[in-house]
N, C-alpha and C positions, 0 to 999 in steps of 0.2 A: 545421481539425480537424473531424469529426465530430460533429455536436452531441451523439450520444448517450456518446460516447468524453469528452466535454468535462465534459457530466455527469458519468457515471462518477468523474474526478477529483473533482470538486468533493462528490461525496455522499460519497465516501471518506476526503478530507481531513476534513470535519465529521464522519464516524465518528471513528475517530483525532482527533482535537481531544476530542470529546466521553465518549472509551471505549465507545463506542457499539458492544455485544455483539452485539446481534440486526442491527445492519443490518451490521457485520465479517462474522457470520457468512456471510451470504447476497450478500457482495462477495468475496469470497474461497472462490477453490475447494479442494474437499474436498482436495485432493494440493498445496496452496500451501506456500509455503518462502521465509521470509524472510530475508535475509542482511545481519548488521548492519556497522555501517562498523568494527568491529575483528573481523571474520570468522565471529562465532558463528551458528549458523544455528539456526530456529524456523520447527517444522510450524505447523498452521491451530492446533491446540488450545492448541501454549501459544503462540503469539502473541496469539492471545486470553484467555488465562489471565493475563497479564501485566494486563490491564484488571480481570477478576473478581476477584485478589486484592489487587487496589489499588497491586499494586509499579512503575503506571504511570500518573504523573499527570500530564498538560498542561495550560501555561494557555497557550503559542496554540501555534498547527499547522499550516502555509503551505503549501500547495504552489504554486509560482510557473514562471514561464518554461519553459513546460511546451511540448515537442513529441513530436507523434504523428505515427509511422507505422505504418501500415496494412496488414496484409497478408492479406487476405480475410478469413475467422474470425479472426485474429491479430492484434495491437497491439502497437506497444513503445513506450513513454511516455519520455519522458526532460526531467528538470525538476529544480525544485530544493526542498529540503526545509528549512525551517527551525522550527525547536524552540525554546520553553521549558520543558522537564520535568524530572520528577524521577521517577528509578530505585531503590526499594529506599533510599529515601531520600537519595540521590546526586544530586547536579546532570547532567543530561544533556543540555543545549542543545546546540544545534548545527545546523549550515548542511552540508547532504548536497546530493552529486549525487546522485538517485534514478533509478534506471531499472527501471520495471516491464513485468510480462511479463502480457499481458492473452489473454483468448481466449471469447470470444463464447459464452454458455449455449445449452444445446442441443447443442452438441458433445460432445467426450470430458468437458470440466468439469463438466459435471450429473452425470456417473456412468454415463447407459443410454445417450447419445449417441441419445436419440429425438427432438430436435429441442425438446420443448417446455419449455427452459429460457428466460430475456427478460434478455436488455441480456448484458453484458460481467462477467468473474471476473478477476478478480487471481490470475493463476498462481504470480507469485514479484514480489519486489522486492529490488534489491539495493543499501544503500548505501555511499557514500563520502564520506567528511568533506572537507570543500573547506577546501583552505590557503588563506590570507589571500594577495593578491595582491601581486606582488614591488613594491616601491617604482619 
């Protein structure tokens, strides 16, 4: 994998662990869309809104066996998510297959596509609850 792609995961995971507003903000691009593992989907703002008004709290936030492929400007990640949070007061643990859609700043992501954005956005991510594995 890409060191800087490898990065990327790991400064993002410790966002997300941490609710970490300002380094979300500027890992995630301006048109980003997250898709949760029971279908509901969330632009940039309330994805991050979910951290500002506290209706998302972790105490840890894994991302594990992670692969990346690479497609010039283009990435797509696919790894695994594990959680222990709480939603709105609710228990939301859980062990996702995550697949996210990555694309190189500087490009369409920055907004003017004049080049001078640095490192990789999170376009989308989308998860899946992974079933317990059959006997």
């Amino acid at each position: 994998m890409d060191r800087d792609l490898a990065e990327f995961g790991r400064r993002w995971a410790k966002a997300e662990l941490n609710g970490d507003i300002d380094t979300l903000d500027r890992l995630l691009a301006d048109d980003f869309r997250g898709v949760g593992p029971r279908g509901f989907i969330l632009d940039k703002a309330r994805w991050l809104e979910r951290y500002a008004s506290g209706d998302l709290i972790h105490d840890s936030f894994d991302w594990t066996e992670v692969e990346v492929r690479r497609h010039g400007d283009a990435a797509v990640a696919i790894g695994v998510q594990c959680q222990q949070s709480i939603v709105d007061g609710r228990d939301a643990d859980g062990r996702f297959r995550a697949t996210q859609f990555l694309a190189k700043a500087g490009t369409a992501v920055d907004g003017d596509g004049d080049g001078d954005g640095d490192g990789w956005r999170l376009v989308g991510i989308h998860l899946s609850a992974m079933a317990e594995p059959l006997p």
